[in-house]
CHARMM internal coordinates of N, CA and C (Angstrom, degrees):
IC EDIT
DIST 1 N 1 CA 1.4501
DIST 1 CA 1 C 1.5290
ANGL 1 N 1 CA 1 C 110.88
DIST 1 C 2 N 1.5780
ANGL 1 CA 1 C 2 N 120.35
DIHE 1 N 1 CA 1 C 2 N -30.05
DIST 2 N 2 CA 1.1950
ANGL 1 C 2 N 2 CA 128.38
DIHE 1 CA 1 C 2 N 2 CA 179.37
DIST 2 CA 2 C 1.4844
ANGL 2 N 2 CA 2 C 104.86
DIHE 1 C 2 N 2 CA 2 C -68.18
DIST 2 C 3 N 0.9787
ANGL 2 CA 2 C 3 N 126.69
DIHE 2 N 2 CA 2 C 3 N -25.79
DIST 3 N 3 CA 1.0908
ANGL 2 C 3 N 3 CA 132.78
DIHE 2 CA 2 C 3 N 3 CA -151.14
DIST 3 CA 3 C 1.5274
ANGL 3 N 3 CA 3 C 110.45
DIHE 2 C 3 N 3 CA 3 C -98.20
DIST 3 C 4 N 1.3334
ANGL 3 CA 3 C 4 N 97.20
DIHE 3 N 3 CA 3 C 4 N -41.18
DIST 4 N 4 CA 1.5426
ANGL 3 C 4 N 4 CA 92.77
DIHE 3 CA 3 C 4 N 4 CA 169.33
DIST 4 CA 4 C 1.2000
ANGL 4 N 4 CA 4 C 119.74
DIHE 3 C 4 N 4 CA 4 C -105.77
DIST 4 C 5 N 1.8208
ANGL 4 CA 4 C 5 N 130.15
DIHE 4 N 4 CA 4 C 5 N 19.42
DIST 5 N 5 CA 1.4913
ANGL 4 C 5 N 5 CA 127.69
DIHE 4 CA 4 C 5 N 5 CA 146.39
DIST 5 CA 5 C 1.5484
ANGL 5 N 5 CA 5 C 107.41
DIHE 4 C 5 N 5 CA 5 C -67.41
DIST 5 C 6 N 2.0519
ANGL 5 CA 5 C 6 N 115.58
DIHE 5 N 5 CA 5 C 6 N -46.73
DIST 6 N 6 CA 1.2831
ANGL 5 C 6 N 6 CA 101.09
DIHE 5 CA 5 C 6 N 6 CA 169.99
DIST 6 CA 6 C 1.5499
ANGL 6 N 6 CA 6 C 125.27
DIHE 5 C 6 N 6 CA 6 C -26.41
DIST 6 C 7 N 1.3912
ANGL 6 CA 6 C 7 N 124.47
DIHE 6 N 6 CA 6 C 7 N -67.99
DIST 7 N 7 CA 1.7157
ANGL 6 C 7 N 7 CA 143.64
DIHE 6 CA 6 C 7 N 7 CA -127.73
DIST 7 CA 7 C 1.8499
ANGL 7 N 7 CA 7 C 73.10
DIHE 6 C 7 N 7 CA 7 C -96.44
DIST 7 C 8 N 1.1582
ANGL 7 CA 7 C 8 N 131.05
DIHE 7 N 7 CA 7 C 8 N -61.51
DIST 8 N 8 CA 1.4552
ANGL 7 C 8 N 8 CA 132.77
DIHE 7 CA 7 C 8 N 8 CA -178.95
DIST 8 CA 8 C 1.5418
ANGL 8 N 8 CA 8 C 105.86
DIHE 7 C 8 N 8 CA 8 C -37.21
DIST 8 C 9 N 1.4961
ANGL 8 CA 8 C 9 N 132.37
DIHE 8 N 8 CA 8 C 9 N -49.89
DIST 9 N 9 CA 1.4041
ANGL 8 C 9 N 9 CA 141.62
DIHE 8 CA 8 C 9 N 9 CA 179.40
DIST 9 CA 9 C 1.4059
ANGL 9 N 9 CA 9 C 96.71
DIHE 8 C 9 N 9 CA 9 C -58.40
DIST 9 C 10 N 1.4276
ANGL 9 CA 9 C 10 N 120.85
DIHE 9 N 9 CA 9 C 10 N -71.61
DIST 10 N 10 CA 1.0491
ANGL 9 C 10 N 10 CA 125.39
DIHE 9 CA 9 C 10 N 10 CA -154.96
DIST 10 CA 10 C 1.3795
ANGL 10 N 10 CA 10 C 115.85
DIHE 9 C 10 N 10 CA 10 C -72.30
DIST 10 C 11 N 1.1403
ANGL 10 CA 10 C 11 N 127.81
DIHE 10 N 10 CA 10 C 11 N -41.78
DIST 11 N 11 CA 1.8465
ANGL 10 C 11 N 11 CA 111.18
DIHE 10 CA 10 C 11 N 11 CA 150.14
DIST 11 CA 11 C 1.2618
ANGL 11 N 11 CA 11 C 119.03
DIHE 10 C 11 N 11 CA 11 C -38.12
DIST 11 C 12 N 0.9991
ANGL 11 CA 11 C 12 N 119.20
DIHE 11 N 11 CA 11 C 12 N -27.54
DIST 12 N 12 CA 1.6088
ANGL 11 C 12 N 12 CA 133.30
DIHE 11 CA 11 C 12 N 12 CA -155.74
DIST 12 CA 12 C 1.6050
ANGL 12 N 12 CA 12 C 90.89
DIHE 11 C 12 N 12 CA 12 C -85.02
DIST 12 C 13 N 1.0689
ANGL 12 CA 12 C 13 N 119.86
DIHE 12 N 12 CA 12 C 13 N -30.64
DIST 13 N 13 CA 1.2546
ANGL 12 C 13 N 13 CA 127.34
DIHE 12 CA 12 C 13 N 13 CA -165.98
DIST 13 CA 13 C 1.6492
ANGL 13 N 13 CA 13 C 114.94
DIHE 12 C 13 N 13 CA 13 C -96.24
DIST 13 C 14 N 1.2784
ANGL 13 CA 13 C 14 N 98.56
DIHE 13 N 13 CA 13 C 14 N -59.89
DIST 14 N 14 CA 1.7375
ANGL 13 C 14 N 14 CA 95.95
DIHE 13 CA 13 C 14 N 14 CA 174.55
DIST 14 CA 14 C 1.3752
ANGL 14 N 14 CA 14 C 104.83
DIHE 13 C 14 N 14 CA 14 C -71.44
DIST 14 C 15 N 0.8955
ANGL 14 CA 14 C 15 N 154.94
DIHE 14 N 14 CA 14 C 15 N -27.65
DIST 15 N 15 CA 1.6439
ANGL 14 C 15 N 15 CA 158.70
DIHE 14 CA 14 C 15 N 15 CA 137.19
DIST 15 CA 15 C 1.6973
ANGL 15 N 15 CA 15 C 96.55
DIHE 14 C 15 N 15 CA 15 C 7.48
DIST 15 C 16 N 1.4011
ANGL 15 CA 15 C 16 N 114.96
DIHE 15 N 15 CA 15 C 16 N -67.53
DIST 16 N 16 CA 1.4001
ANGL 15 C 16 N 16 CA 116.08
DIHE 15 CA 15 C 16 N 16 CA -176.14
DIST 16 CA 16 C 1.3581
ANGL 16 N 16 CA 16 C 123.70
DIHE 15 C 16 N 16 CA 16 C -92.86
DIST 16 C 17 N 1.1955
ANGL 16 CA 16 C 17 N 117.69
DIHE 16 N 16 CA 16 C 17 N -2.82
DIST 17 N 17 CA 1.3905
ANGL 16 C 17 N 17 CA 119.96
DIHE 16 CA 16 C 17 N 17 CA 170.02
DIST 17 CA 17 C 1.2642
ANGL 17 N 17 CA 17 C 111.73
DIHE 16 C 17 N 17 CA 17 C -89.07
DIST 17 C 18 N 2.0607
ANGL 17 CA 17 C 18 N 92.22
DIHE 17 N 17 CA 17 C 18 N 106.81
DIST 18 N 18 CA 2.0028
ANGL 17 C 18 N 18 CA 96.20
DIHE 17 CA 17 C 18 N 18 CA 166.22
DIST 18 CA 18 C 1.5085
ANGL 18 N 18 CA 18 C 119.56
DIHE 17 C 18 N 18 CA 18 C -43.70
DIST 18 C 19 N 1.6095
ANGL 18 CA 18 C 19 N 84.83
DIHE 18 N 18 CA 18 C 19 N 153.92
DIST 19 N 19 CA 1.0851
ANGL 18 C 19 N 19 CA 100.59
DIHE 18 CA 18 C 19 N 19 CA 168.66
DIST 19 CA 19 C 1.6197
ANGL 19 N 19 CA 19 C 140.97
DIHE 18 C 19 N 19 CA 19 C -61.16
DIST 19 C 20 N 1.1391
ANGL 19 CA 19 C 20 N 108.28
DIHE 19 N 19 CA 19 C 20 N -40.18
DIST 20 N 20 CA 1.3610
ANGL 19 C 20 N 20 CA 132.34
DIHE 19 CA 19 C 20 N 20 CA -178.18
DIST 20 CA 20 C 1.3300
ANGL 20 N 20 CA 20 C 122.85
DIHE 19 C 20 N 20 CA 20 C 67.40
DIST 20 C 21 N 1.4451
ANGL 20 CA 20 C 21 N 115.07
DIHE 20 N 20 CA 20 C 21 N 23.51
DIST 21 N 21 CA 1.5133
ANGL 20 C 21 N 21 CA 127.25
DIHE 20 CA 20 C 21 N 21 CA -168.76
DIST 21 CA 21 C 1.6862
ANGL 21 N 21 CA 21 C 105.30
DIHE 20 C 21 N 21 CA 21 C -76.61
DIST 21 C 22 N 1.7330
ANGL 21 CA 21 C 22 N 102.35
DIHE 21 N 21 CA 21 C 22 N -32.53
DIST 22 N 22 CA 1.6990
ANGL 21 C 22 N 22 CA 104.47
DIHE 21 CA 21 C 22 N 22 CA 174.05
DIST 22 CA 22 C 1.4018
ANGL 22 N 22 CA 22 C 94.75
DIHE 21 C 22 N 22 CA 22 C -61.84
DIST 22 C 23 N 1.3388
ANGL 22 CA 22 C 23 N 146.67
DIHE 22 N 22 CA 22 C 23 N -97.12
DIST 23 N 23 CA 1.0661
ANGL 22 C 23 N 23 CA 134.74
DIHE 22 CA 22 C 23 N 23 CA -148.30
DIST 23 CA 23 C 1.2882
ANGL 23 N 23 CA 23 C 130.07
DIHE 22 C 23 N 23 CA 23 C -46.62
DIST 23 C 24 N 1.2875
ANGL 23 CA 23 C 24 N 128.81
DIHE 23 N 23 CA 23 C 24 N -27.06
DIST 24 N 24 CA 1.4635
ANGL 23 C 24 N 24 CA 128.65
DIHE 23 CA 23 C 24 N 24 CA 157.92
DIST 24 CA 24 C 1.3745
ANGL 24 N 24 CA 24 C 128.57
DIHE 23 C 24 N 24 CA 24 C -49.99
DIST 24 C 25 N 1.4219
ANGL 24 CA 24 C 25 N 123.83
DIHE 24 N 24 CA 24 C 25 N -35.02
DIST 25 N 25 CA 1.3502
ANGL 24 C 25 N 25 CA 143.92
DIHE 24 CA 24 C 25 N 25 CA -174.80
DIST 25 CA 25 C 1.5800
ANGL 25 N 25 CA 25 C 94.97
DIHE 24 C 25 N 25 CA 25 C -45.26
DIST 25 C 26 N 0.8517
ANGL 25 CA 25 C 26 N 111.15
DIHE 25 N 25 CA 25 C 26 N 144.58
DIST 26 N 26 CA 1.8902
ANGL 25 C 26 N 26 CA 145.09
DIHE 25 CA 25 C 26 N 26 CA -156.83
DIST 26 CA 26 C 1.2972
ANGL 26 N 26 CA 26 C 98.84
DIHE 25 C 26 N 26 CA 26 C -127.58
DIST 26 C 27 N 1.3986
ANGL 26 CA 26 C 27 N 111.19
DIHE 26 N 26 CA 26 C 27 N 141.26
DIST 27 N 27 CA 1.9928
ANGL 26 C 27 N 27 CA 119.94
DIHE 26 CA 26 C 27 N 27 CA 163.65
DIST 27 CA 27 C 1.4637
ANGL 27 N 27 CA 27 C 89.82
DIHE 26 C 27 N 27 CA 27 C -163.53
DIST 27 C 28 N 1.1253
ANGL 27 CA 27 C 28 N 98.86
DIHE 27 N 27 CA 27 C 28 N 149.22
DIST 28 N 28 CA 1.9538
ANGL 27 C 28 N 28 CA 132.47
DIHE 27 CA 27 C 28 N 28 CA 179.48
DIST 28 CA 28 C 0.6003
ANGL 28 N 28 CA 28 C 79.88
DIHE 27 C 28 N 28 CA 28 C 67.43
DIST 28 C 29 N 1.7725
ANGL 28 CA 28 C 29 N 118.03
DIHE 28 N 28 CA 28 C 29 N 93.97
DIST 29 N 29 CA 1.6834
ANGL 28 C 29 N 29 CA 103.52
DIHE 28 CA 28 C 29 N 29 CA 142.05
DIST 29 CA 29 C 1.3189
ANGL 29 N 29 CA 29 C 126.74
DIHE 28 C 29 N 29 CA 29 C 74.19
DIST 29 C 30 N 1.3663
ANGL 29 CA 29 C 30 N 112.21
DIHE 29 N 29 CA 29 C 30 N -4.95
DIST 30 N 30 CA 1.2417
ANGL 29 C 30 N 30 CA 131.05
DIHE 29 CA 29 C 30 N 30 CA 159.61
DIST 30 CA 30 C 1.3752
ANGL 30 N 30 CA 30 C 102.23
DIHE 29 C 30 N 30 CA 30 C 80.33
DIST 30 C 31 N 1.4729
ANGL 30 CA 30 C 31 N 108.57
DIHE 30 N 30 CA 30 C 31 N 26.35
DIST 31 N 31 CA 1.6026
ANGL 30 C 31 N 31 CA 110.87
DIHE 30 CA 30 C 31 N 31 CA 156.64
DIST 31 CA 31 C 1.0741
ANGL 31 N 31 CA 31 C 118.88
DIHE 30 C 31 N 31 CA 31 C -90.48
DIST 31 C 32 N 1.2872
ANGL 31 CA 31 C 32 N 126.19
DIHE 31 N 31 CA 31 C 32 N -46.04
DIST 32 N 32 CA 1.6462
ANGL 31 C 32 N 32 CA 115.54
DIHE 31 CA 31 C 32 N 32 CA -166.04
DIST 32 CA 32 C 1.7331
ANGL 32 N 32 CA 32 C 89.15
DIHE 31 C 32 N 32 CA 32 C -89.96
DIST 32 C 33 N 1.6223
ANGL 32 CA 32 C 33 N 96.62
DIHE 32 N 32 CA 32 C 33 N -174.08
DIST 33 N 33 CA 1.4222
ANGL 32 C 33 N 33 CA 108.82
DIHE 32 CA 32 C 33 N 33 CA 174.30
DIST 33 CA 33 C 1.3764
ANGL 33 N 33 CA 33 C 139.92
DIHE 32 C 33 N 33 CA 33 C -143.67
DIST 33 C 34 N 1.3179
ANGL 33 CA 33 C 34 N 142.37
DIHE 33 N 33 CA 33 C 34 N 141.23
DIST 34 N 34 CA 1.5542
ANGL 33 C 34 N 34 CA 116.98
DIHE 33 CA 33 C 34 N 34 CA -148.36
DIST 34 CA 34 C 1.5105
ANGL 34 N 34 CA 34 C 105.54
DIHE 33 C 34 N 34 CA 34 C -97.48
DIST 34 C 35 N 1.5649
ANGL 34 CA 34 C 35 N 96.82
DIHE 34 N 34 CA 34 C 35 N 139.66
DIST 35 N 35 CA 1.5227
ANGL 34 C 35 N 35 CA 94.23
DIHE 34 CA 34 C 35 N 35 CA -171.83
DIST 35 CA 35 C 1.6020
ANGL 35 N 35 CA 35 C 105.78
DIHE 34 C 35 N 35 CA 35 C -150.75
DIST 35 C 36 N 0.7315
ANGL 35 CA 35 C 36 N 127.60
DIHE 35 N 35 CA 35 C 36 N 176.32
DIST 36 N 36 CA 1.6528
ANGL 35 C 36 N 36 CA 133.48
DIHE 35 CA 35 C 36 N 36 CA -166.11
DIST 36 CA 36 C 1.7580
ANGL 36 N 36 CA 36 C 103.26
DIHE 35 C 36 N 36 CA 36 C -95.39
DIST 36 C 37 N 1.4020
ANGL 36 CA 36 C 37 N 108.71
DIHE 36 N 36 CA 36 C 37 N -44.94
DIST 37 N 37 CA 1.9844
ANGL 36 C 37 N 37 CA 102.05
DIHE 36 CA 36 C 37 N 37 CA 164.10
DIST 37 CA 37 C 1.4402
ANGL 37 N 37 CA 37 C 92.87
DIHE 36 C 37 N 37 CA 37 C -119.04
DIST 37 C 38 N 0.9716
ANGL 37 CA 37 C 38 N 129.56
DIHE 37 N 37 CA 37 C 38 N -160.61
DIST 38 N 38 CA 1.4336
ANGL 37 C 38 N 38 CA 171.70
DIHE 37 CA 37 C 38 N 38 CA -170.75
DIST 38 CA 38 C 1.2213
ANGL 38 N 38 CA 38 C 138.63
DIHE 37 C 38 N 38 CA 38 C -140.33
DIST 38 C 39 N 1.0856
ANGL 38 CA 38 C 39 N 130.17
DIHE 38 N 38 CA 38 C 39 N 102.80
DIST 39 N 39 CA 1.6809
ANGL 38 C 39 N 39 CA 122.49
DIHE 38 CA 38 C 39 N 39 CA -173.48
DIST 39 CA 39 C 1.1932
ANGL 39 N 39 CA 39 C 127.99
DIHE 38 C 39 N 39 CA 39 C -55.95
DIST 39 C 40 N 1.3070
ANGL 39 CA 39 C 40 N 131.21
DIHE 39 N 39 CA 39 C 40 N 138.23
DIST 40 N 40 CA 1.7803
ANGL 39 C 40 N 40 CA 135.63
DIHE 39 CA 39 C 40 N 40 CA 178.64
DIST 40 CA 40 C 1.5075
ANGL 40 N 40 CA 40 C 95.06
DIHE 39 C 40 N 40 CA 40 C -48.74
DIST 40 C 41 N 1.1223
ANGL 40 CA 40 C 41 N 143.85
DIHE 40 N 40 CA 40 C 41 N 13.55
DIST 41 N 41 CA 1.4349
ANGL 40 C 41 N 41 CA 136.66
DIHE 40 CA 40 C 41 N 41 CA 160.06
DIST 41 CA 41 C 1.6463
ANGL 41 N 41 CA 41 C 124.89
DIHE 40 C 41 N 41 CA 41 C -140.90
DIST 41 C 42 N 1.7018
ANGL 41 CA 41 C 42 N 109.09
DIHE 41 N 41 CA 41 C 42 N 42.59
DIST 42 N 42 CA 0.7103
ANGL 41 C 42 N 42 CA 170.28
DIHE 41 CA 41 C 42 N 42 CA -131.63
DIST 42 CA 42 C 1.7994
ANGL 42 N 42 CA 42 C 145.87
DIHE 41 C 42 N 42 CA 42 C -152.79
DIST 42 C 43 N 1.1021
ANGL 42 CA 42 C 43 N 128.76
DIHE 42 N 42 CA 42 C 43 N 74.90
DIST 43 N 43 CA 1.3794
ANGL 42 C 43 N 43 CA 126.18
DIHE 42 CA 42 C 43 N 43 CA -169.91
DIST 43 CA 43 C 1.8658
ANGL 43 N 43 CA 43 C 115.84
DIHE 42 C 43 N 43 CA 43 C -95.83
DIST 43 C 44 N 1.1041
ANGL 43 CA 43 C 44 N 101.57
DIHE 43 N 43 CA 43 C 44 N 135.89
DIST 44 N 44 CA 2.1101
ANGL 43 C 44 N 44 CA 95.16
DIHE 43 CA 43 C 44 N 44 CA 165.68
DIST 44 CA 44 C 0.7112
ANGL 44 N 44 CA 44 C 118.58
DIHE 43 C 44 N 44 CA 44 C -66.46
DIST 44 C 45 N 1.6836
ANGL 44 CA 44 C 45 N 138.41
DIHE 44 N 44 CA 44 C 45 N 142.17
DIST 45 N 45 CA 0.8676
ANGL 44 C 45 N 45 CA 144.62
DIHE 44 CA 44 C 45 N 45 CA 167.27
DIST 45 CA 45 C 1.8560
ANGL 45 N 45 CA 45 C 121.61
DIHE 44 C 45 N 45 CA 45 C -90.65
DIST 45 C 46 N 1.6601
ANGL 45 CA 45 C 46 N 93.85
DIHE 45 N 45 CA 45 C 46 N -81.85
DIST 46 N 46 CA 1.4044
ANGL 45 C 46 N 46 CA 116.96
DIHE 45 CA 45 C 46 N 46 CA 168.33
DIST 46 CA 46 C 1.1763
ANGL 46 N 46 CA 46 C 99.36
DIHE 45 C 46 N 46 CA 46 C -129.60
DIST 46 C 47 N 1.3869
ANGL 46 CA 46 C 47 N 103.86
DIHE 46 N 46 CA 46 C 47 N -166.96
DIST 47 N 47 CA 1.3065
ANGL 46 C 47 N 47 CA 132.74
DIHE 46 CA 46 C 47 N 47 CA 160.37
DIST 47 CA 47 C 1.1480
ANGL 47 N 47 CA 47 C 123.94
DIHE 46 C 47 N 47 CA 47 C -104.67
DIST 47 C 48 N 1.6852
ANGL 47 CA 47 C 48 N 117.23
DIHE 47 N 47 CA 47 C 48 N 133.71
DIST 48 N 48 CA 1.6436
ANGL 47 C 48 N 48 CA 118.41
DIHE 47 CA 47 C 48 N 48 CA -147.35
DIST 48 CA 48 C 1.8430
ANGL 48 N 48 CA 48 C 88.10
DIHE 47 C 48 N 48 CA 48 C -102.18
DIST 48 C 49 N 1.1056
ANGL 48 CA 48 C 49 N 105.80
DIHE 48 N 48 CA 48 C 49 N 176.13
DIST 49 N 49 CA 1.9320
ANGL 48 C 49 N 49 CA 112.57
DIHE 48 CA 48 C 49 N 49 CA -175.62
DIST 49 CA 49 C 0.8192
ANGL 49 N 49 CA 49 C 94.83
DIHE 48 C 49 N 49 CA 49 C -81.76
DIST 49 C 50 N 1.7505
ANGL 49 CA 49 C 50 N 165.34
DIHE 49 N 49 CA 49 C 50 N 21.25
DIST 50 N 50 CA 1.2897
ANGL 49 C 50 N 50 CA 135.41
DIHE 49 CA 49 C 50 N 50 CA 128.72
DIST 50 CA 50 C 1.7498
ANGL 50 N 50 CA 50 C 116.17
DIHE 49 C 50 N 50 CA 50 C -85.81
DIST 50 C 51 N 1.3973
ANGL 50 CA 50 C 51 N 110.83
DIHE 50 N 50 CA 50 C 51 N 13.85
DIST 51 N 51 CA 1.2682
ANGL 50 C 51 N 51 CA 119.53
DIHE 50 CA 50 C 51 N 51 CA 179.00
DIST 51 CA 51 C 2.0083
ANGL 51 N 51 CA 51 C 115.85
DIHE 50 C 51 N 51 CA 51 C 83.58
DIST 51 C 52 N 1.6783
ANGL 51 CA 51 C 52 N 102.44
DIHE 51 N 51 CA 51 C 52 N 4.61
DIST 52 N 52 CA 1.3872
ANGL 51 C 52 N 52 CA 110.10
DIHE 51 CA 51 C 52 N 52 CA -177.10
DIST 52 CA 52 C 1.2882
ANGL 52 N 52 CA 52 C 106.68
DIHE 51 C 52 N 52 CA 52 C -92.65
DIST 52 C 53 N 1.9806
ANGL 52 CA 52 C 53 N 132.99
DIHE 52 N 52 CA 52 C 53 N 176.18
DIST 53 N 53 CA 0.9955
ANGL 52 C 53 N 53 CA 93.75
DIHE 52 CA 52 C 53 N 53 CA -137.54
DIST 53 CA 53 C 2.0337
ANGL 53 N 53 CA 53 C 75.02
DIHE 52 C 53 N 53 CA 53 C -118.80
DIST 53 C 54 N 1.3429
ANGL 53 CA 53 C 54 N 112.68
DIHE 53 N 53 CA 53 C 54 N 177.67
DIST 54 N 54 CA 1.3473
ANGL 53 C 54 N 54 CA 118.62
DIHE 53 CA 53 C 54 N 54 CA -150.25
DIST 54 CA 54 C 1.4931
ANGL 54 N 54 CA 54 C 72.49
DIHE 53 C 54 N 54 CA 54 C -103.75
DIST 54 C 55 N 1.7003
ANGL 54 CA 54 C 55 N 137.57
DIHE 54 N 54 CA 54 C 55 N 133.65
DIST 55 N 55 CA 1.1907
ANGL 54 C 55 N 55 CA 147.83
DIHE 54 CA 54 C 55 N 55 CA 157.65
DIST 55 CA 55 C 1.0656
ANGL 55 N 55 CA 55 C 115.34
DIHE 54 C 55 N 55 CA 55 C -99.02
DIST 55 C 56 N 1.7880
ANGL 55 CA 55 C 56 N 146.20
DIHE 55 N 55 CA 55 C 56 N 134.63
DIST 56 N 56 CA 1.0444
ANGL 55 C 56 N 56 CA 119.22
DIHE 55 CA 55 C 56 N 56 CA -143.54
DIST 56 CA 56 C 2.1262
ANGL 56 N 56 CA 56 C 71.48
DIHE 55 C 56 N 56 CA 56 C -158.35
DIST 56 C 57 N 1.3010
ANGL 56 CA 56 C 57 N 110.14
DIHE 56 N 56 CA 56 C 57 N 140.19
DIST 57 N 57 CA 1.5017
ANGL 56 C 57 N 57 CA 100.68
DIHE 56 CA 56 C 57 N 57 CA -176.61
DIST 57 CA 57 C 1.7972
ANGL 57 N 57 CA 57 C 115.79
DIHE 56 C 57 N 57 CA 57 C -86.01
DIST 57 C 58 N 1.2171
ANGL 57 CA 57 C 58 N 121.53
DIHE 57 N 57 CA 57 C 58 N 150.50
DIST 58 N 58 CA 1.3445
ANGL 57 C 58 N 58 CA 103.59
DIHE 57 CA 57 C 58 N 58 CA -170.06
DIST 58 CA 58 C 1.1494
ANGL 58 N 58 CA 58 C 119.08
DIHE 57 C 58 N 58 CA 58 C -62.72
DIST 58 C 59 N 1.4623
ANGL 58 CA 58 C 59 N 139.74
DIHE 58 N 58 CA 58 C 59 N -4.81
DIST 59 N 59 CA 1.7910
ANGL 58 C 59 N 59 CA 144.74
DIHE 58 CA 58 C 59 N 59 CA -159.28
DIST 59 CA 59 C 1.7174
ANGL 59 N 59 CA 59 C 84.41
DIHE 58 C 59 N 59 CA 59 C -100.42
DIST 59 C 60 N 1.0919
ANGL 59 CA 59 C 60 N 126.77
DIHE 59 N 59 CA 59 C 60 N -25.81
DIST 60 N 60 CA 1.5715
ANGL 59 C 60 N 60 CA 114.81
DIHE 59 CA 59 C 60 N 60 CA -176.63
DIST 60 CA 60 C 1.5486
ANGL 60 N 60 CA 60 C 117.47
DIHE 59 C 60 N 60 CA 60 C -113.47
DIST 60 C 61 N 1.1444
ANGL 60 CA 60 C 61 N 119.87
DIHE 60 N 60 CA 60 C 61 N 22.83
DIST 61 N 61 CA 1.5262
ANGL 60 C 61 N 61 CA 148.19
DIHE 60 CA 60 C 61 N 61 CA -153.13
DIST 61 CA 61 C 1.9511
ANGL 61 N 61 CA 61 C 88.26
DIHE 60 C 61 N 61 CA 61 C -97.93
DIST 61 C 62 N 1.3476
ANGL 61 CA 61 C 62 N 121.46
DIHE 61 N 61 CA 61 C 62 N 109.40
DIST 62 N 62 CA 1.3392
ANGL 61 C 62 N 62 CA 120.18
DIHE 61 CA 61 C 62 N 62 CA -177.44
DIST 62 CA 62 C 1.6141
ANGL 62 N 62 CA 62 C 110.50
DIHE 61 C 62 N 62 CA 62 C -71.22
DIST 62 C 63 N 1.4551
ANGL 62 CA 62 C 63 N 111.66
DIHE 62 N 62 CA 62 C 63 N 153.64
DIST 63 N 63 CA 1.3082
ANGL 62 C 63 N 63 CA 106.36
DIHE 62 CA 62 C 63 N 63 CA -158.46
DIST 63 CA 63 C 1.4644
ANGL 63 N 63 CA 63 C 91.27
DIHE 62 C 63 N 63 CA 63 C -120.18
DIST 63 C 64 N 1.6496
ANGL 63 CA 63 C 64 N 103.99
DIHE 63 N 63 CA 63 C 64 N 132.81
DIST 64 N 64 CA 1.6647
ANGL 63 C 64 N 64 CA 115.31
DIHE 63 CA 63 C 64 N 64 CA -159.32
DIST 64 CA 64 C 1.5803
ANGL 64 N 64 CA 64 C 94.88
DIHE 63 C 64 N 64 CA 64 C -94.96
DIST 64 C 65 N 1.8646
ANGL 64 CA 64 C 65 N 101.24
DIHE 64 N 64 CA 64 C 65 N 123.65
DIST 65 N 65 CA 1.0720
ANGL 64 C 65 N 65 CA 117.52
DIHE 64 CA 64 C 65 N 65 CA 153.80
DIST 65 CA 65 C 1.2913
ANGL 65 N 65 CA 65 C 143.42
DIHE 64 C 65 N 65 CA 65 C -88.16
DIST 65 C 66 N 1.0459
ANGL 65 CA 65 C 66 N 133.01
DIHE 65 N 65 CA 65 C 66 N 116.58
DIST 66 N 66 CA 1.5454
ANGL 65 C 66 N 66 CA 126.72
DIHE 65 CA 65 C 66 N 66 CA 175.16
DIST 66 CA 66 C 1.8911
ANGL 66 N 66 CA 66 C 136.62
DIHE 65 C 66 N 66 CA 66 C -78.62
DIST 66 C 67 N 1.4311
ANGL 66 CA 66 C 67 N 87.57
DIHE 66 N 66 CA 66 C 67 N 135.06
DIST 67 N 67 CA 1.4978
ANGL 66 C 67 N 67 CA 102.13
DIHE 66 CA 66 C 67 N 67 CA -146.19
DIST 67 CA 67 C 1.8714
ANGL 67 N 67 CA 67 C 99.79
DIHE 66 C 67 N 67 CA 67 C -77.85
DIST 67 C 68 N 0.9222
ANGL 67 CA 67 C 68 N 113.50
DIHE 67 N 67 CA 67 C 68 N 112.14
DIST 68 N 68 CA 1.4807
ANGL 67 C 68 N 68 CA 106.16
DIHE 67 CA 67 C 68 N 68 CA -176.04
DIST 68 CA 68 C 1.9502
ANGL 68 N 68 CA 68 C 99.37
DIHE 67 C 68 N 68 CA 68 C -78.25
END
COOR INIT
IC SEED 1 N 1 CA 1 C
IC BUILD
């Protein structure tokens, strides 16, 4: 009986613990990362396919050339 109030709790428990699969999500190359803000050390890029926004850090931020 102890045994299955444990396993009963513990569903009970991971039940509410997010997932965290949004925050892992990767864009460019799987440098930046998709997130809902962006950190002050931190630039936008695009917009990632769940519509969050692609954070990309400024040291890896591509540097725009102009095409003569």
């Amino acid at each position: 009986m102890t045994q299955l109030l444990l396993l009963l709790m513990a569903l009970l428990v991971l039940g509410h613990v997010p997932t965290g699969r949004s925050e892992f999500k990767r864009c460019w190359n799987g440098q930046g990362a998709c997130r809902a803000y962006c950190t002050k050390y931190e630039t936008y890029m695009h917009l990632c396919s769940d519509a969050s926004l692609c954070c990309l850090p400024y040291g890896l931020k591509p540097i725009k050339t102009e095409k003569v």
